[in-house]
Residue frames as qw, qx, qy, qz and C-alpha x, y, z in Angstrom:
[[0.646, -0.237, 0.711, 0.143, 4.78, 23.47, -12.69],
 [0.774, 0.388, 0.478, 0.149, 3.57, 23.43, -16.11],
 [0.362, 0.932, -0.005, -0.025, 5.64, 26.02, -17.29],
 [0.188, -0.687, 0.629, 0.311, 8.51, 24.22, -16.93],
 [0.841, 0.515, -0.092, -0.142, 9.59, 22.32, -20.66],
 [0.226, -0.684, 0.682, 0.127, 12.60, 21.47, -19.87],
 [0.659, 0.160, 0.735, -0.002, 11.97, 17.80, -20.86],
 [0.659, 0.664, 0.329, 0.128, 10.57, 18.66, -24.68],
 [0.391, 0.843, -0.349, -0.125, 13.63, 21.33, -25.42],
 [0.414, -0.352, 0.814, 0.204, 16.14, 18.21, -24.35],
 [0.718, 0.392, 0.557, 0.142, 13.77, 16.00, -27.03],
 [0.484, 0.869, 0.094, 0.020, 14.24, 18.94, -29.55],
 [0.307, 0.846, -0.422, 0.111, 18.14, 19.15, -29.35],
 [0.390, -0.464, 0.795, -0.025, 19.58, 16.00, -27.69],
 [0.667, 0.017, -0.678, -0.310, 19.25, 12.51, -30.05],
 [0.290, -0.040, -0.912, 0.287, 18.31, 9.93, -27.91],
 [0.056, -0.272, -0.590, 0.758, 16.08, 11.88, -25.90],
 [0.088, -0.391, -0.658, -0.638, 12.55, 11.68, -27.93],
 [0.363, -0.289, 0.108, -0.879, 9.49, 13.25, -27.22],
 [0.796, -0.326, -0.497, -0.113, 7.83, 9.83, -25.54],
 [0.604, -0.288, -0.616, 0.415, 10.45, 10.13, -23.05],
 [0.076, 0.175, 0.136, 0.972, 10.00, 13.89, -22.99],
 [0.459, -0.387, -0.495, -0.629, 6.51, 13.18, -22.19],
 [0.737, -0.253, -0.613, 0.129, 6.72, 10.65, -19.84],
 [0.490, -0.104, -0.492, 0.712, 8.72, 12.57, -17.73],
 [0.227, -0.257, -0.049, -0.938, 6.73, 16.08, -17.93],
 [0.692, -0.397, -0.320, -0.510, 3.23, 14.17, -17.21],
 [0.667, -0.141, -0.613, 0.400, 5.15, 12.09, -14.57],
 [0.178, 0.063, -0.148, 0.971, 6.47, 15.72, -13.10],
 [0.396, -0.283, -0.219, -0.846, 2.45, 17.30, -13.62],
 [0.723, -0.480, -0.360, -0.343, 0.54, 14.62, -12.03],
 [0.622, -0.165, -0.634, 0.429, 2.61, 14.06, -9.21],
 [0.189, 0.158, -0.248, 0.937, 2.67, 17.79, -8.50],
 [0.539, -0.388, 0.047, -0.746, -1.19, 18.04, -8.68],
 [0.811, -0.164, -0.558, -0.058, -1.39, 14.78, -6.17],
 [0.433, 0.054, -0.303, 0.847, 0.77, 16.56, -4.10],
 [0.063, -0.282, -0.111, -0.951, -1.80, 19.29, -3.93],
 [0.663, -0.326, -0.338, -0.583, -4.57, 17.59, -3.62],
 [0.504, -0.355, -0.723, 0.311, -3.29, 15.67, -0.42],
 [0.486, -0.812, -0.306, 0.104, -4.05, 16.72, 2.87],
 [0.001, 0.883, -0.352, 0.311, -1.66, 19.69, 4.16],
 [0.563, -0.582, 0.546, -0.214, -0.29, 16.98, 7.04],
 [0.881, 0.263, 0.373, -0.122, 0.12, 14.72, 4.26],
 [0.670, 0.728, -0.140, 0.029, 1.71, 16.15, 1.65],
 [0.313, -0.742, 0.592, 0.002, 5.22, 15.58, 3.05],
 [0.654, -0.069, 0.746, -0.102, 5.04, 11.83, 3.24],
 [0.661, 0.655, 0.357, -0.083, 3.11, 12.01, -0.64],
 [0.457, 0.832, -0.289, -0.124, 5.39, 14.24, -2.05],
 [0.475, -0.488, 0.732, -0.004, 8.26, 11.25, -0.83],
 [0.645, 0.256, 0.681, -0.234, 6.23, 8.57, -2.34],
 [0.505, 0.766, 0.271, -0.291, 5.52, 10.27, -5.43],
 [0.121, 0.855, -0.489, -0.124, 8.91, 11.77, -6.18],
 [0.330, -0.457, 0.822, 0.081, 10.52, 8.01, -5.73],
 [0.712, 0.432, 0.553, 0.032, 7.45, 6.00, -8.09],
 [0.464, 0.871, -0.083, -0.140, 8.22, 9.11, -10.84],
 [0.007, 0.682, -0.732, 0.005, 12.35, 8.72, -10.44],
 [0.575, -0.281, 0.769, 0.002, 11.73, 5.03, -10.66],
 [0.663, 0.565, 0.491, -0.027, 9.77, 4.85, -13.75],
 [0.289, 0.920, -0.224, -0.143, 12.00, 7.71, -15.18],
 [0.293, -0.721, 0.626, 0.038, 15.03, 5.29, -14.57],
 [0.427, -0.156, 0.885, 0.104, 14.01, 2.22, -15.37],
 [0.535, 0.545, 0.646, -0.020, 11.23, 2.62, -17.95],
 [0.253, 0.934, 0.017, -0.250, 12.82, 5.87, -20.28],
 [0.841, 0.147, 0.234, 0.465, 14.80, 5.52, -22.85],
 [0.075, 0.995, -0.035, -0.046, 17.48, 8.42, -22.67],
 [0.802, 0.385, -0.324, 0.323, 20.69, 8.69, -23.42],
 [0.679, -0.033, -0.432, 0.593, 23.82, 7.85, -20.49],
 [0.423, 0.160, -0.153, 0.879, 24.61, 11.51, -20.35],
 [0.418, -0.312, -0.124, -0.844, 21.03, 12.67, -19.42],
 [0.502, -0.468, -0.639, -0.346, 20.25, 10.18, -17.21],
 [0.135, -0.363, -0.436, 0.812, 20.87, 12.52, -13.66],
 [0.174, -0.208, -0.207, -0.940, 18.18, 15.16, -15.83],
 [0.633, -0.439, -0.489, -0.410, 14.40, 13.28, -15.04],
 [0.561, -0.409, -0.492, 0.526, 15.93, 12.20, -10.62],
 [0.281, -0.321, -0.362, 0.829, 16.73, 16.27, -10.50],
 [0.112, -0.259, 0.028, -0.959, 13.98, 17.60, -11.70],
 [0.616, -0.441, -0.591, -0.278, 11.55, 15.52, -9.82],
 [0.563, -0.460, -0.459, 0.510, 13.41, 16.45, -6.60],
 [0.212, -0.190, -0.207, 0.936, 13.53, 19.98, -7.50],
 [0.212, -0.216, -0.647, -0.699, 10.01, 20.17, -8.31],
 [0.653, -0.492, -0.486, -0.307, 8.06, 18.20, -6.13],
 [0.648, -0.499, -0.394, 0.421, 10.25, 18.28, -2.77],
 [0.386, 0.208, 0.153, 0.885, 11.53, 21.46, -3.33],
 [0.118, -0.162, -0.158, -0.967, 9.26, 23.61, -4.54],
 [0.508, -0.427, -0.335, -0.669, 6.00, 22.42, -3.34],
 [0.676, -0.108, -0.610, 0.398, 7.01, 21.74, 0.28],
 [0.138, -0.952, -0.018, -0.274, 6.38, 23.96, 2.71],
 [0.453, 0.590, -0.523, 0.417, 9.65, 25.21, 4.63],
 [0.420, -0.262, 0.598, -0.630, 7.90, 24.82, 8.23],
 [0.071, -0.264, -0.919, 0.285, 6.29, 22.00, 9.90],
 [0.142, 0.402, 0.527, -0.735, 3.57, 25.06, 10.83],
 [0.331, 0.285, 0.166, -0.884, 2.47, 25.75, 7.46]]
C-alpha cells in the first residue's frame, strides 16, 4: 500500500492539489489499510466498509482539491482498501 504515491505526483503537477491534501489522503489510504489488517479475519469485511466511507468522507468534505480531481481520493480508497485487501471468498 505504501508504494502507491499517486496522491504526492498529483501535488507535484496539478495546482490546487498541495501536498497537505496529498498527505491527507495517502495517511488516510495507510492507516486505514493497516486497520484493516489488524482486524479480525471475520471482521475485516465490515472494517474495511467503515473505514473506506470515514476516509472518502473526510477526503470529500475536508480536502481542498481542485473540481476536476475530486473522483481521484473516493477511487483510490475503493480500489485500495475494498479491492485489494479483501479476500475474494467468504472461506479465506
Amino acid at each position: 500500500m505504501a508504494v502507491h504515491v499517486q496522491p504526492f505526483v498529483l501535488a507535484l503537477l496539478v495546482p490546487g492539489f498541495g501536498v497537505l491534501s496529498a498527505s491527507t489522503v495517502y495517511a488516510l489510504t495507510l492507516g486505514g489499510a493497516a486497520v484493516i489488517l489488524l482486524a479480525p479475519r471475520d471482521l475485516r469485511r465490515p472494517v474495511a466498509f467503515a473505514v473506506s466511507a470515514l476516509a472518502i468522507t473526510v477526503t470529500s468534505t475536508s480536502v481542498a482539491v481542485p473540481v476536476e480531481l475530486a473522483w481521484f481520493a473516493p477511487v483510490l480508497v475503493i480500489k485500495l482498501l475494498l479491492a485489494h485487501l479483501l479476500p475474494e471468498d467468504a472461506e479465506r
